[in-house]
N, C-alpha and C positions, 0 to 999 in steps of 0.2 A: 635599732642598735646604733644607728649614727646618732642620735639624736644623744641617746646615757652616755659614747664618746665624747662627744661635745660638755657634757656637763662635767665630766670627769675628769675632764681637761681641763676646765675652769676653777673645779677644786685644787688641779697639782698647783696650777697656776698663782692661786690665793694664798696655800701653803708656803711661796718659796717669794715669799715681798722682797726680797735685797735683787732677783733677777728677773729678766723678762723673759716668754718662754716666746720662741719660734715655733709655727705649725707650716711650714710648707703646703702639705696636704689642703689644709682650707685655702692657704693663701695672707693666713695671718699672722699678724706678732701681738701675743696678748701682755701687757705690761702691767703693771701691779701700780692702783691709784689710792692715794688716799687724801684728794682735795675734797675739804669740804663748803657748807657754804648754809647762810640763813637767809631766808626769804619772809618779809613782812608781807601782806598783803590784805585789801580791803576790798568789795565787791558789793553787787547786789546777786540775791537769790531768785528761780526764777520758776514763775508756773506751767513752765510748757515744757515742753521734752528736750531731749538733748541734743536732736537738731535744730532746733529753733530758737535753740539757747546760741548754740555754735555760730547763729549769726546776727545774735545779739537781740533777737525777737523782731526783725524788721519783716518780717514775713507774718506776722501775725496781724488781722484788723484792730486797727484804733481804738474803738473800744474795748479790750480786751486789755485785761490789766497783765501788764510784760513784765512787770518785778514788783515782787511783795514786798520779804525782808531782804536783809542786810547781814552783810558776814563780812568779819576779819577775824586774821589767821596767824601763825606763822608754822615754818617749814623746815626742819632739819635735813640736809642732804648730805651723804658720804659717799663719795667715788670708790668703787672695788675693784674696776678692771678696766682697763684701756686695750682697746680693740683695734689694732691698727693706726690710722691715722684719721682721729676726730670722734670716733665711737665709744661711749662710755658706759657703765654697768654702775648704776648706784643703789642706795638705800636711802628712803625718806620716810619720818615721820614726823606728822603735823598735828596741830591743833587750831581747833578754831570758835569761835563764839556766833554764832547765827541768832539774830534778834532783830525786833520788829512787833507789830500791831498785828499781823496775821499768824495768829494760835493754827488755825486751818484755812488755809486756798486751795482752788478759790470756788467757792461756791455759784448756782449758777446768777442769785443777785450777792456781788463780790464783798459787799458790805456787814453781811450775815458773819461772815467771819473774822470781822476783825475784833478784838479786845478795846478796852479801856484803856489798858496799859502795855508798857512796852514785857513781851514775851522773849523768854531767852532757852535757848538750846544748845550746851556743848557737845564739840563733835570730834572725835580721838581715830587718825589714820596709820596705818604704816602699808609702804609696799614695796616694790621694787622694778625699778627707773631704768628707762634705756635714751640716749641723747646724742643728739651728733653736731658736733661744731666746724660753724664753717666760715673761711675770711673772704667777705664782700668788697671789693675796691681796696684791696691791702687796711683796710682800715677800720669798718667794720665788722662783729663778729655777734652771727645769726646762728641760735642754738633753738632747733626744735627738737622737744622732747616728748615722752609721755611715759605717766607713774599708772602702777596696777597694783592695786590688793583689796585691802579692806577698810570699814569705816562704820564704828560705833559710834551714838549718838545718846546724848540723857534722858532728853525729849521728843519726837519728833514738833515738827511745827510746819506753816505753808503746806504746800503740796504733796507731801508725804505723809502728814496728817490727815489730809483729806483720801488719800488712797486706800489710809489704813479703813475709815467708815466708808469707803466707796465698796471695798472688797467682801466684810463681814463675812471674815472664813479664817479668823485668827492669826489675819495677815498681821506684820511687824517690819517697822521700818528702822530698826535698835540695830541691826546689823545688819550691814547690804556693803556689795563689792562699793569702790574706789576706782574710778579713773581720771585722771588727768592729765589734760592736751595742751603744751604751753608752745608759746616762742619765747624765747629771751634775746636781748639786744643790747650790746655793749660795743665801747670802741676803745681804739689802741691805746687812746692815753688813760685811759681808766680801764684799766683788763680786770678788774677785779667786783667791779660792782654793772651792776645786770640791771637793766626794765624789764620787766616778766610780765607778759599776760598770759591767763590762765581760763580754764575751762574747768571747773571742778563740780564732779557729778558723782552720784551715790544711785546705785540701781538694786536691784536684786537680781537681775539677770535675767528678765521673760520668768520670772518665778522661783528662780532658783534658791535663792536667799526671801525671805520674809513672805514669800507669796505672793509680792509683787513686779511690777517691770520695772517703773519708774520711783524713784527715790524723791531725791534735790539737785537742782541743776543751780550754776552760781557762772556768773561774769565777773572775775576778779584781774586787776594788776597788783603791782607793787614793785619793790626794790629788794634786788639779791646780793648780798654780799658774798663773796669768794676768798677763802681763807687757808 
């Protein structure tokens, strides 16, 4: 019951954009946002899981091939709620292009799967963002965030292709959740434009979606503009 309070409160809150609402009770002041902002961004995609992505494959042995293909993207973000002081609620949807020589990764000799030619797969997300900004040496300003929903794809390719013939149980990797874990970093004299590094990974959730666990994991940056 607290928890449909909480959301129901977020509805009046949305309704009434000229005010900001007071909640004592939590300790909060929800205010009504609507900054938004574009994010470019280019990366490599990655054949290992999402913790080994998370720190950029330096845990995996040498041999072992740490990034197939290639993706760039971009990011539509809209702010909906301001949460007190530095706490944001938004909405993001993205696109992106995933391409490269590996159709499927990685097989166990890595070579087996690569093409001729360069291989391409669009990838269409939307979800919704939670962020909190914070100012480092009055000058500084360090934004981690992280986006949740979902994430359809035209083709699979890399590693996700390979799970789909790893599983043969009518697994599908065409739809699977969305998460992504950024920093952003800007300073005072440019309050508007963002460095962003990004973690962006497609799962199905231990099977929940497509029958599978693992999706595509990607090490991506880029530049956010703030509008």
């Amino acid at each position: 019951m607290r928890f449909l309070r909480r959301v129901l409160l977020c509805f009046i809150a949305c309704s009434a954009p000229a005010h900001s609402l007071e909640l004592p009770m939590f300790g909060l002041s929800i205010e009504p946002a609507n900054e938004q902002s574009l994010f470019l961004f280019g990366g490599r995609t990655s054949p290992t899981d999402l913790w080994s992505t998370a720190v950029f494959n330096l845990n995996q042995p040498s041999s072992r091939i740490r990034y197939d293909n290639a993706i760039v993207g971009a990011a539509y973000r809209r702010d909906l709620l301001q949460f007190g002081d530095g706490l944001y609620l938004s909405g993001e949807v993205g696109i992106a292009d995933r391409f490269g020589y590996y159709k499927v990764c990685c097989y166990p000799v890595p070579s087996l799967g690569r093409t001729e030619r360069v291989v391409h797969s669009g990838e269409l997300w939307g979800g919704i963002g939670l962020r909190y900004e914070m100012t480092v040496f009055d000058r500084f300003r360090i934004s981690p965030a992280l986006v949740g929903g979902l994430s359809g794809v035209s083709s699979p390719i890399g590693q996700e292709a390979f799970h789909q013939l790893d599983r043969l149980n009518g697994s599908s990797a065409r739809v699977l959740f969305y998460l992504a874990l950024e920093t952003a970093f800007s300073v005072k004299e440019y309050p508007n434009a963002e460095l962003v590094v990004r973690l962006h990974h497609r799962s199905g959730g231990y099977g929940t979606l497509g029958r599978l666990k693992e999706g595509n994991n990607a090490n991506v940056a880029g530049i956010r503009y703030r509008f």
